[in-house]
C-alpha positions, 0 to 999 in steps of 0.5 A: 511479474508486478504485483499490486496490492490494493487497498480501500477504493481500490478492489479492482485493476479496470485496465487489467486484462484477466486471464485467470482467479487463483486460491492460493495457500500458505504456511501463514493461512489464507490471502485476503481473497483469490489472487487476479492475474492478467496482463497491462501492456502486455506485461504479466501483473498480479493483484490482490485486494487487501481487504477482500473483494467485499471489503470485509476485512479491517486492517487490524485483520488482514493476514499480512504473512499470508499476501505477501507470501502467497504472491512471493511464491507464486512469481511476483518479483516486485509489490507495489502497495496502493493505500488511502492515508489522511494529510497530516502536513497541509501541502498535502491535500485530498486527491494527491498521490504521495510516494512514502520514503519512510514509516513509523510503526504504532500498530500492535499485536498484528502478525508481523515476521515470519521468523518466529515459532520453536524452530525458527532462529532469531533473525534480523533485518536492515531496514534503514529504507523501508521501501525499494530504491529502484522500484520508487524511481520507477513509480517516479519515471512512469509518473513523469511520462504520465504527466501525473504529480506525485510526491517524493517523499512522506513520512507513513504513520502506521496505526491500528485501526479501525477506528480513525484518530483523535486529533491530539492522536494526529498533533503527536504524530506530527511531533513525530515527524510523521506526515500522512496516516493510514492502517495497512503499511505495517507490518506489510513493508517489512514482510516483503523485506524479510522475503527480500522482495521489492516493496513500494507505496502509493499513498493517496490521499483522501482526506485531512487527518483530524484536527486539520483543515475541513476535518478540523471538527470532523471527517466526512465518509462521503467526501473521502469516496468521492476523492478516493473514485477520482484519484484511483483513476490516476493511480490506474494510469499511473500503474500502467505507465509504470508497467508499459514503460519498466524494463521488461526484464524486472516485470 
């Protein structure tokens, strides 16, 4: 069973055939909301909204621990993460779909490893590659057959939210080799590598970072919605291609 993990434009998979809500419990507290279940293409899918279903929780807030366990448990063998980020580089514009190859974490003081506590060792992972190989080369595969351009590659800068960035925030970024920004990649990415689940992102994005193009003195909220309606069409379709498409033993 795919899990797909939406987050701002994204409460909802329309092309999901619901067949059931869960409330799920965990060891790390309560998900952002019921887990959805249901079928696209005849094929098991699972999906979570981030935020909740109301989008009420910011992302300094969402308990990370708890959605990628709930959903690891429950059967999910593979999470697809679906996010809206600001464009850093100027190839990049409002409206693309971006497949991220690598992250930089600037978030703190989030919950961000299950091995902690009294009785927990000390444990490492390898996270050279943040995001699963194959399950990338999927997404890629389903965005061909769906004649839908995606990026190959992209640097994710993680911030802490909520707020947006000051555009000396985004130029250092960018020193930093980062070429998209969002709030929610970490510490998301590396609890599903901690559960040795499959993990990959779909970044959309909505909006130039600040300081860059039409956000030169300023970011317009409205503008983004407007994007984010669009393009989450896309990554619906792209979605389904995907699912449609995978081999059905890894579904």
């Amino acid at each position: 069973m795919l899990a797909v993990i939406g987050g701002s434009g994204l409460s909802q998979l329309a092309n999901l055939d619901v067949s059931h809500r869960e409330v799920l419990r965990t060891p790390y507290g309560e998900p952002s909301g019921a887990v959805t279940f249901g079928q696209i293409c005849g094929r098991p899918v699972a999906f979570l909204a981030r935020h909740g279903y109301g989008h009420t929780i910011p992302p300094h807030e969402v308990n990370y621990r708890a959605n990628i366990w709930a959903l690891c448990k429950r059967g999910a063998v593979g999470i697809i993460s679906v996010a809206s980020v600001g464009s850093i580089r100027a190839d990049f514009k409002p409206g693309d779909l971006v497949i991220p190859h690598q992250i930089i974490d600037y978030t703190w003081g989030r919950k961000s490893t299950y091995h902690e506590g009294p009785d927990c060792v000390v444990t490492h992972i390898d996270f050279t590659e943040p995001y699963d190989r194959a399950l990338r080369e999927r997404l890629f595969t389903a965005a061909a057959a769906a004649g839908i351009a995606v990026s190959r590659s992209a640097v994710y800068a993680a911030t802490q939210g909520p707020r947006l960035e000051t555009a000396a925030e985004i130029d250092r970024l960018e020193r930093d080799g980062a070429d998209v920004v969002g709030m929610t990649g970490m510490p998301e990415a590396a609890l599903a590598r901690e559960l040795g689940m499959p993990y990959a992102a779909i970044s959309v994005v909505s909006n130039y970072a600040a300081g860059r193009a039409d956000s030169r003195d300023g970011i317009s909220f409205e503008s983004i919605q407007g994007v984010l309606h669009e393009s989450m069409g896309h990554v619906r379709t792209l979605i389904e291609k995907m699912v449609g498409c995978g081999d059905p033993t890894r579904t």
